[in-house]
C-alpha positions in Angstrom: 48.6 174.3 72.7 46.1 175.0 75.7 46.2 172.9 78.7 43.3 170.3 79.2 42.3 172.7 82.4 42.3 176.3 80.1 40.0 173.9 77.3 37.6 172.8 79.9 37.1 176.3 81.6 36.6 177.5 78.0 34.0 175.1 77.2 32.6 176.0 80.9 32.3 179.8 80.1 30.6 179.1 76.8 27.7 176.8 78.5 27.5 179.4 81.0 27.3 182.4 78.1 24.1 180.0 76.3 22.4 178.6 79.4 22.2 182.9 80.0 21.1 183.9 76.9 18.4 181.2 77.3 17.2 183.2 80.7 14.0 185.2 79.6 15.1 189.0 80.9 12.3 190.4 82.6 11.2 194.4 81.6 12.8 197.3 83.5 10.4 198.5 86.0 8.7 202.1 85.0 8.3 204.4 88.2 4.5 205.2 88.4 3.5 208.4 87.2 2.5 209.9 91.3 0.8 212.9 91.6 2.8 215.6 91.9 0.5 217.5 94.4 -1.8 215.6 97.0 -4.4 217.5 99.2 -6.2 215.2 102.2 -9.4 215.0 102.5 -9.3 217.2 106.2 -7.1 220.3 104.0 -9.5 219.9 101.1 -12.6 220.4 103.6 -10.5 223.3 104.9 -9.4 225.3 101.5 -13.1 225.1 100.4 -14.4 226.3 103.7 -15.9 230.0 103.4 -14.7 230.5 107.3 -12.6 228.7 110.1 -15.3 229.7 112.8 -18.6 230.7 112.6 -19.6 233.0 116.1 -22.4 234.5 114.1 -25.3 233.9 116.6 -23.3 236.5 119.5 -24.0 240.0 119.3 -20.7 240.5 121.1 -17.5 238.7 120.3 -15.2 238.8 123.3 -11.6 237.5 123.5 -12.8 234.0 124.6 -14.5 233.8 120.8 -11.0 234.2 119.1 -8.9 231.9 121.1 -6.9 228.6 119.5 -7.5 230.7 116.2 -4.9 230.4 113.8 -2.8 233.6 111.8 -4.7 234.6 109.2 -8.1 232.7 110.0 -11.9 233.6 109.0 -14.6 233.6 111.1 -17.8 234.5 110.9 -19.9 237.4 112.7 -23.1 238.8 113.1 -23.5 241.6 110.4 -23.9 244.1 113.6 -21.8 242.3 116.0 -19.6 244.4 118.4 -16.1 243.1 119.5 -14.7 243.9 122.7 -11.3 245.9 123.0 -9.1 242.6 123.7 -10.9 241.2 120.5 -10.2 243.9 118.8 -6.4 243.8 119.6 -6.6 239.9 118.5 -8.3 240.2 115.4 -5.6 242.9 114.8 -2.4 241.0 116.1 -3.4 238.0 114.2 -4.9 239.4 111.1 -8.1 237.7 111.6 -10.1 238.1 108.8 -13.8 239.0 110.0 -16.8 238.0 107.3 -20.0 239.7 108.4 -23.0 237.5 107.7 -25.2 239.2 105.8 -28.3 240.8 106.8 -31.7 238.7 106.2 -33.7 241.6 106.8 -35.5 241.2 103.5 -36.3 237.4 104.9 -37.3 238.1 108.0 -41.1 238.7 108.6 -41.3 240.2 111.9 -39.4 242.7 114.1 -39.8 242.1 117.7 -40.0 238.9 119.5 -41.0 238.3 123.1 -38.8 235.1 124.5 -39.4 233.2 127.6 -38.8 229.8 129.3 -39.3 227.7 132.2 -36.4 226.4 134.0 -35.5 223.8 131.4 -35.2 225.9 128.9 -33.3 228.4 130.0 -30.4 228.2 128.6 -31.7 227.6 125.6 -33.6 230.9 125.6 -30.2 232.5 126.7 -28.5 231.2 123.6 -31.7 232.4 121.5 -31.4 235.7 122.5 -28.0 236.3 121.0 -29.3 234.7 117.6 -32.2 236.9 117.4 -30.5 240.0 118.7 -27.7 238.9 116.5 -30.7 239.1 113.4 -31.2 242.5 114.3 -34.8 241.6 116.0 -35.9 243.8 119.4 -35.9 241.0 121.6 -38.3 241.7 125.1 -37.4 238.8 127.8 -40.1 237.6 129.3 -37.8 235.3 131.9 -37.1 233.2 133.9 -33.5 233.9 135.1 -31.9 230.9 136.2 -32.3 227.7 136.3 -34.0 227.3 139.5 -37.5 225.4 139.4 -40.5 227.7 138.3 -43.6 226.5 136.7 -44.0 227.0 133.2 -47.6 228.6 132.7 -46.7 231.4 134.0 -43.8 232.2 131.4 -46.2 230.8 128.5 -48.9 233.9 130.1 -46.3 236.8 129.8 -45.1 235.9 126.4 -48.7 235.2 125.2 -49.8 238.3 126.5 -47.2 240.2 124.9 -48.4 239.0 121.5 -52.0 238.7 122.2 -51.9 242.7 122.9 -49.9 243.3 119.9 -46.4 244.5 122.2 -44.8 241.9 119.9 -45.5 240.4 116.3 -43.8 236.6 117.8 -43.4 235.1 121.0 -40.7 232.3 121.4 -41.3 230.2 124.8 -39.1 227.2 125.8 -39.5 224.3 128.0 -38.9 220.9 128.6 -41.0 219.4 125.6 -43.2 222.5 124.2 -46.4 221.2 124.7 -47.2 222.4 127.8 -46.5 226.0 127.1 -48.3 225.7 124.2 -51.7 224.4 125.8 -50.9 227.1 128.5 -50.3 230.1 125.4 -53.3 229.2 123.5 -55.8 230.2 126.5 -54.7 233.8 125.6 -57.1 235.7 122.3 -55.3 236.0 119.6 -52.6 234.0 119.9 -52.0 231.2 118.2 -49.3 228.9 119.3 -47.7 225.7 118.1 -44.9 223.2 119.4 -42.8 222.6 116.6 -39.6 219.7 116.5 -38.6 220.6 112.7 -38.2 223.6 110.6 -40.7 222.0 108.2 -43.1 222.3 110.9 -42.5 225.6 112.0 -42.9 226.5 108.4 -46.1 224.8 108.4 -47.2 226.5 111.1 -47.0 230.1 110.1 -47.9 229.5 106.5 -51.1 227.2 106.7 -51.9 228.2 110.2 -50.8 231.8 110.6 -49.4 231.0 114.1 -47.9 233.6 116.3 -46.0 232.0 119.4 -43.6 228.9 118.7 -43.0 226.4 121.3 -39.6 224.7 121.9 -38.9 221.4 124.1 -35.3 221.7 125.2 -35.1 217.7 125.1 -36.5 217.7 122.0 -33.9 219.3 119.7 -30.4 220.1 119.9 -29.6 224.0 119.6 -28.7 224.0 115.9 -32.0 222.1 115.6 -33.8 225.0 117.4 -31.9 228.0 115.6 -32.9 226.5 112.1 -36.3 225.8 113.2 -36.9 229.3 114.7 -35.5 230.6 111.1 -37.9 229.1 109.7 -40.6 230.4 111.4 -39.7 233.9 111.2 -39.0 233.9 107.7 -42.6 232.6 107.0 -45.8 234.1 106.8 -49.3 233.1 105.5 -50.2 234.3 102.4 -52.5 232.4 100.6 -56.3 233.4 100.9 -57.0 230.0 101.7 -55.0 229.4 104.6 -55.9 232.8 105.8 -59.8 231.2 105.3 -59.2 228.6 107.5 -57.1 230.6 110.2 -60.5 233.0 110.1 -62.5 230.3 111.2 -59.9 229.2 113.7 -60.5 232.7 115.3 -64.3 232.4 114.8 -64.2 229.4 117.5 -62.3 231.3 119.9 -65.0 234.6 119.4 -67.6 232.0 120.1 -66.4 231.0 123.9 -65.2 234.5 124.9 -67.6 236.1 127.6 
């Protein structure tokens, strides 16, 4: 017969067994289906990129360009940039890959460009050089050299003059704002010259007003701004005969006050 204590633990294990089975059991946790490759945001930007570096707007790529570059990284050059000998041995050693932008020659309305700038824009005109010449455009620099002070009408003359005797088809003048170059270019014949702060003005400009010299404020625009609105005004031209129309009689005013 079983002792009083084995009958009570008995009876205990039993209420214990039905006070369990009682317990609602809760589902076995599924692991979430995760993805089994993530690319960030920054790697995605990266892979879809056409090149690491664009240096397309020098004519000459020195060592200096390629620095901080990566094995194996793509950059960008002018479609008749040159590369200097320790470039060369870079591009080489790392197995840069070089993408020459392609030639907009087809674009391009013009083929020589006369540039110039007061002190304040000088080194914007420096930087526009090496875009032009890196468009495969004849460049003739017009000054200044530095950036020590110089009055701007006289830089706004020679570039005028250059187009206003047919040396160039375009002149390019920089200064603080544009405007005053522009006042000081338009007192040259034939030249017809306009201070532009957007590429859809400089488009404007050439198309509707057939103008010749393009003036740039430093201040104004940052040099990205200035390289996209010089694009557009070299790859424009007026066409329609009744633009040219009004250009016509834009010239008739000037005839009327020469001497």
């Amino acid at each position: 017969m079983p002792s009083d204590k084995q009958e009570t633990r008995d009876r205990v294990r039993e209420l214990v067994r039905q006070v369990l089975k009682s317990v609602p059991t809760e589902p076995e946790n599924k692991a979430p289906d995760l993805p089994k490759h993530v690319v960030v945001n920054s790697l995605q930007d990266k892979l879809n990129r056409e090149f690491d570096r664009d240096e397309s707007s020098k004519s000459l790529i020195t060592e200096d360009d390629l620095r901080g570059l990566e094995p194996g990284a793509r950059v960008r050059i002018a479609q008749r940039a040159k590369l200097t000998p320790l470039a060369r041995d870079i591009v080489n050693d790392k197995q840069i890959e070089l993408i020459r932008k392609q030639p907009r020659d087809e674009f391009i309305k013009v083929r020589t460009v006369a540039v110039g700038a007061d002190h304040g824009g000088y080194p914007v005109k420096e930087a526009l050089k090496q875009y032009l010449e890196g468009l495969g455009l004849n460049v003739c620099d017009f000054g200044t050299n530095s950036t020590d002070p110089v009055d701007y009408p006289d830089y706004a003359h020679a570039v005028a003059r250059a187009v206003g005797d047919n040396q160039t088809d375009v002149g390019i003048i920089v200064d603080g704002a544009g405007i005053g170059s522009a006042m000081a270019a338009n007192k040259v014949p034939n030249v017809r010259a306009a201070a532009c702060y957007s590429a859809a003005l400089a488009k404007n400009s050439r198309e509707h007003n057939g103008a010749n010299v393009l003036t740039l404020g430093s201040g104004q625009n940052t040099i990205e701004e200035i390289k996209e609105i010089v694009e557009a005004f070299l790859t424009t031209e007026i066409s329609e005969a009744r633009h040219k129309k009004r250009v016509s009689k834009i010239d008739n005013i000037e005839r009327q006050y020469k001497r």
